[in-house]
N, C-alpha and C positions, 0 to 999 in steps of 0.2 A: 343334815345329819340323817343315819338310816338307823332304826331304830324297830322295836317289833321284831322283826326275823335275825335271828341268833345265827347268822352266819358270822365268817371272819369280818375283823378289823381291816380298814382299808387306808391306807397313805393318799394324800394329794394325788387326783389326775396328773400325768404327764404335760400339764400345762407350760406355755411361757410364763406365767405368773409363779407356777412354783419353781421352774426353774433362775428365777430369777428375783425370791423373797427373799428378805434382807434380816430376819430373824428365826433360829433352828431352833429355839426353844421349843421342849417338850413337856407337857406336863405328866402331874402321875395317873395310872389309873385307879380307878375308888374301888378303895378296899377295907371291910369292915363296914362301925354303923358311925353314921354322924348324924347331927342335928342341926336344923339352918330354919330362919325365920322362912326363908325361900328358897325354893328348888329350883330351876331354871333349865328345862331340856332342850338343848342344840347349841352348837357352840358357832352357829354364824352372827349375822348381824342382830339379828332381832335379841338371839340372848344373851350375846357380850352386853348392846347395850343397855336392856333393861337390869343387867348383873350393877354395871355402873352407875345408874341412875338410883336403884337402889343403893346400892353402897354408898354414892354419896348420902341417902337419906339416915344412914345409920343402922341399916338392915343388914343381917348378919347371911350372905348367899352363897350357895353351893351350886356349880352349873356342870350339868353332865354333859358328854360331846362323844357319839357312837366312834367316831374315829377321829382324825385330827381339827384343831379351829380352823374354819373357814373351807372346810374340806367339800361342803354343799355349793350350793347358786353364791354363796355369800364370796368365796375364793376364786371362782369360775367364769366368772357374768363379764359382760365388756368391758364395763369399768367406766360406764356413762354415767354422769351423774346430773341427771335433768328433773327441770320443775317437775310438778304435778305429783297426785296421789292418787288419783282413777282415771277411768275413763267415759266421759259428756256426765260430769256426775249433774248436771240440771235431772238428770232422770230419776234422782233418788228424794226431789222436792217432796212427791207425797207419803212421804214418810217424814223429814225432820225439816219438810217449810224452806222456803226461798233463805233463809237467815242460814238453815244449818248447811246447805248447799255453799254460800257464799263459805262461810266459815270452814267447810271442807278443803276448798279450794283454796283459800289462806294460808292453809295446812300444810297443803302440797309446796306452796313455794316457802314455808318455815323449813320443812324436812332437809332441802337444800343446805340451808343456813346450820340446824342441828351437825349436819355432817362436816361442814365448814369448820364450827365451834369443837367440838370434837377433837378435829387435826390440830386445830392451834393451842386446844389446853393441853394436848399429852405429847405436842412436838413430835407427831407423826408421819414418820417418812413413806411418801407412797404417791410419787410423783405428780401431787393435783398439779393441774393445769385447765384456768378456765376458757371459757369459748364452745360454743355450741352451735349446730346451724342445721334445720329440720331441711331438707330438701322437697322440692315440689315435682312429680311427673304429670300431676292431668290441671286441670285448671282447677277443677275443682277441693285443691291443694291448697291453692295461694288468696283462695274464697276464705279459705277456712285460716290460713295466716293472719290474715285481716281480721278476722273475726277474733283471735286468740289475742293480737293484738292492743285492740277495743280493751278485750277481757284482760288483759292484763293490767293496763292503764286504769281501770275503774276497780282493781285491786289494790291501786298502790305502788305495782314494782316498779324498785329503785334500780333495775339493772337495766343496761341499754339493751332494746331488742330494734331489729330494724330488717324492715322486707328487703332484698336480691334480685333484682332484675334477671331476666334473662341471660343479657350480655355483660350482670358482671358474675355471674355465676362461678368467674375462671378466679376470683378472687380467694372462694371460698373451696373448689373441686374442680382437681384439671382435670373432669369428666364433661360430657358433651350431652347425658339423657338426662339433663335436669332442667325444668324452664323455671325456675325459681327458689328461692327461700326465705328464709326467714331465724337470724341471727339473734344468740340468747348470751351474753356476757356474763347473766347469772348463772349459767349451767355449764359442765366442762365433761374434765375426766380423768381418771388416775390408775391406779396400781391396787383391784381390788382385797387380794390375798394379803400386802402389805398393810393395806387399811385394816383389816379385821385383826392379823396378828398382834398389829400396835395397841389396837382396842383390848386383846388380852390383856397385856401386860400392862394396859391401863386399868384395868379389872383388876387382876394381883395386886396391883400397885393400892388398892381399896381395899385390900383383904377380903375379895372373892375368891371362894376354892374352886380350882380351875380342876377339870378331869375329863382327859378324853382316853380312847379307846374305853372306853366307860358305857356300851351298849345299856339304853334300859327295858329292860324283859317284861318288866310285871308293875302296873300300878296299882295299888288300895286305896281308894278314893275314902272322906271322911274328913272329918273336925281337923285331922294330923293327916297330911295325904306320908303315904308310905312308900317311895321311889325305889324298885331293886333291880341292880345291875346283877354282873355273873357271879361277881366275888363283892358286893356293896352294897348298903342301903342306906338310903337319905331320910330322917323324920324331918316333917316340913309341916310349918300351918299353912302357906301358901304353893301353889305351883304355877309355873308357865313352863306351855307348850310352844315353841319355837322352832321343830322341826319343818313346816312348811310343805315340800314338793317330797322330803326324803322322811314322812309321817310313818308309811307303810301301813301298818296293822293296830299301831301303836294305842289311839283313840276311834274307834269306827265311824263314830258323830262326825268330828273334824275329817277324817279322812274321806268320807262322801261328799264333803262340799268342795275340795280341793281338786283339782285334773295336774297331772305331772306332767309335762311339755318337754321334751326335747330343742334344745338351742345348742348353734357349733360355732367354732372358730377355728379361724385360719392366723397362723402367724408367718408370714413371711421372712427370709434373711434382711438383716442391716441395708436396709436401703443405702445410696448415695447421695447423699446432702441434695445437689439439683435434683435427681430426681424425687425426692420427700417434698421438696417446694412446691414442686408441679403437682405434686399430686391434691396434696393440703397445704396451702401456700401459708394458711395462718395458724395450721395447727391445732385445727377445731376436729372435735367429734362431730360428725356429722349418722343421722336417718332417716332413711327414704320416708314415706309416708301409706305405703300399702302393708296389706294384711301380711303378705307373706316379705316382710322388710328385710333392708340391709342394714346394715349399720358400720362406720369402720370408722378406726381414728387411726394416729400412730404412736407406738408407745415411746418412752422416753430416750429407751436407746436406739432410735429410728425404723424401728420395724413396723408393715402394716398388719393392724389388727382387726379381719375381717370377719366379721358375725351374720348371724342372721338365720333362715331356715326352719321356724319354729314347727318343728315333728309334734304333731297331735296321735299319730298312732299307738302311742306306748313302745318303740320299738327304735331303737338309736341303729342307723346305716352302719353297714361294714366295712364302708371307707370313708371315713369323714372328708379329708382331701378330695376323693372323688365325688362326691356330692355336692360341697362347697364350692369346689377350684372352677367351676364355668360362672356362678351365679358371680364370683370376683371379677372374671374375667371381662365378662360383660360391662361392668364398668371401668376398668382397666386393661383392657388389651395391649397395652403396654410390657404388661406383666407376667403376659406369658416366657415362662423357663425360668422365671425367678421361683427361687429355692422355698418350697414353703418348710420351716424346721417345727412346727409344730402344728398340733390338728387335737380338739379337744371339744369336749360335748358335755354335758352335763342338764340336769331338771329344773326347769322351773315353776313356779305352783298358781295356775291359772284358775279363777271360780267364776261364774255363772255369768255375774254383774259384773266385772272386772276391776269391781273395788273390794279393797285390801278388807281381810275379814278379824278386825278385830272385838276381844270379845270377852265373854265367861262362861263355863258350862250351867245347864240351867240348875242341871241338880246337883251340881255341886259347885257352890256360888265362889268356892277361895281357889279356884281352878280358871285360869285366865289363858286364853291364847293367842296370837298375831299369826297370819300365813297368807296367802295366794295374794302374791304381790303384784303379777299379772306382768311381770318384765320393769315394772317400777324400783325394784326392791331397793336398792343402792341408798336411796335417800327414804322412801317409804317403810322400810324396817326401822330405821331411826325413829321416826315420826311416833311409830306402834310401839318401839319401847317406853319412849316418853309417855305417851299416853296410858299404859302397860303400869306401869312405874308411880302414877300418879293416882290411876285406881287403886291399885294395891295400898299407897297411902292415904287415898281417904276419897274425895271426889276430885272426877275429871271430867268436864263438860266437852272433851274432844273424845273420849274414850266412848262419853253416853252418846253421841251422836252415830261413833261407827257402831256401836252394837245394836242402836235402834233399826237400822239397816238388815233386814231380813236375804238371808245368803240361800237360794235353791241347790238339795242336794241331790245330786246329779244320778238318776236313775241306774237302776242294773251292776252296782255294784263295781268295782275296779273291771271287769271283765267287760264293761261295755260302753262305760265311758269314753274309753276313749275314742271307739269307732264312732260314736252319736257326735262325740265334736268334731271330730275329723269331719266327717259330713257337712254339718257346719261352717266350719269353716272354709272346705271347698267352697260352698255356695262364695262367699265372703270375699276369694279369690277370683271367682268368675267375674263377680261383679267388681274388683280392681280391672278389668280387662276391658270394662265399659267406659 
């Protein structure tokens, strides 16, 4: 959601996913004053479902949406839906102990299951299909399979995961630069625009007041926070902040810990039955394992859906296709002169540590927010509503763990952030080369 800067309303990106959403429901925008136990700003994942989670608790909520639901990272993103909630979270032990670490990482393969749960209580169409498969190119990949492995088994999970050899590599990607993998039946992938739409109308269906093109201009924090759109205003004793990567100006605190990231896709024409086999013979999502990754599955009506490319400059290319279309190629050279029909790009909300920052503001303690999901978001938004949801109702010993986690906010203001990561993550790039 883009919020802060009082330009126009915006419609869905030209995406395959909006082209091909299976609900035109619009809501209205807010006009006038209303009153709500909870205010909830952004209408992607994180605040459809904490609207829901509230609502089921008997909380009366109002969720504002700068332009349409799922119009941010929430309607845009791949449409992976894999374990995990950070990244090597062992490194946040000195802060909540071996225990809260373990328990983090619990977390990450709950959020899976949250999203799973989700689909089947509101009969939500939005093509899941599971199967998952991390690909390996250095050795130093399949070190680290094993090791995930290990870690997963002494977690508990119940889903089959299982290493890839080299030579059966052809099972999983008729591709030839991968010397391994590593197969996750708990993790898949689906239709994200359709997922978040259903989540409305699972929202409404609870008597949350839905409202987008509903920009918010002005907060008055206090006992009663005071929400005001163009033509609107929300009286709330609680608020969440759920804007994420598209925050802008809106909160400045939250907005210095958050980096906006650039991420693209490519959608190809309707592949031909054999050649979809060959390519993904079993119909799994499949990502690389370096810094600047790939990622691609295929969607339901046989197209491939190629991602990857995460722009750290603040500054999205002028030709997506032309950016994208070699970095494809290269694992598919097959695929040259096949018809790419769509090409879309959109932010996602990266922070320092690369776990998910949720929270409350300090000085004003009934002001609650979730954001930089770090490319996780899919299942890790979930996770943050519940938790989200549960604070707001009283205590959440997953909520006090992520906020005991201290988030660095990122020097020099929007104007230089981005360059310093960029930097960064070159280095980070170099050394995939090693």
């Amino acid at each position: 959601m883009q919020t802060g800067r009082h330009n126009g309303h915006q419609e869905h990106v030209a995406s395959y996913y909006a082209a091909t959403r299976n609900d035109h429901q619009q809501w209205p925008e807010l006009s006038g004053e209303l009153d709500a136990d909870v205010c909830v700003i952004g209408g992607g994942f994180t605040g459809l479902n904490t609207a829901i989670n509230l609502a089921q608790a008997g909380h009366k909520v109002a969720l504002l949406e700068g332009n349409r639901i799922g119009w941010g990272a929430s309607g845009r993103n791949g449409g992976q839906l894999i374990r995990g909630i950070g990244h090597d979270t062992s490194q946040f032990a000195r802060w909540i102990g071996e225990d809260g670490v373990r328990e983090l990482d619990l977390m990450g393969l709950e959020a899976v299951q949250l999203v799973r749960q989700r689909i089947e209580q509101f009969n939500i169409d939005c093509d899941l299909r599971w199967g998952y498969c991390d690909l390996a190119t250095k050795r130093r990949h399949l070190k680290g399979f094993e090791e995930e492995m290990a870690h997963l088994a002494s977690l508990g999970y119940q889903h089959e995961t299982k290493l890839i050899s080299r030579a059966d590599m052809g099972s999983i990607v008729g591709a030839d630069r991968y010397i391994g993998g590593m197969t996750d039946m708990g993790s898949g992938h689906l239709h994200p625009l359709n997922l978040a739409l259903g989540e409305a109308r699972a929202a409404a269906s609870l008597g949350v007041a839905l409202f987008e093109q509903s920009r918010v201009i002005h907060i008055d924090y206090g006992s009663k926070v005071q929400v005001t759109t163009a033509h609107g205003r929300i009286s709330a004793d609680y608020l969440v902040i759920g804007c994420n990567a598209y925050l802008n100006d809106l909160n400045p605190e939250l907005g210095g810990r958050v980096l906006p990231a650039g991420s693209y896709i490519l959608a190809t024409e309707v592949l031909e039955k054999r050649l979809r086999q060959r390519l993904l013979p079993q119909n799994m999502a499949v990502c690389d394992q370096n810094v600047a990754l790939d990622y691609y599955r295929l969607s339901a009506d046989g197209r491939l859906l190629f991602g990857g490319a995460c722009n750290y400059s603040g500054r999205d290319p002028k030709d997506i296709k032309a950016f994208m279309l070699p970095k494809l190629l290269r694992v598919f050279p097959e695929l040259a002169g096949t018809a790419i029909e769509f090409q879309w790009g959109g932010m996602i909300g990266i922070g320092a540590n690369r776990l998910p920052q949720i929270g409350r503001l300090k000085q004003h303690p009934n002001v609650f927010y979730a954001q930089a999901y770090s490319g996780h978001g899919l299942n890790a938004t979930h996770m943050a509503a519940k938790l989200v949801a549960e604070a707001i109702k009283g205590e959440s010993r997953g909520f006090e763990l992520f906020s005991t986690v201290p988030h660095m906010t990122f020097p020099g203001g929007p104007s230089l952030r981005s360059p310093l990561l960029a930097l960064g993550m070159l280095w980070h790039r170099m050394k995939d080369l090693l």
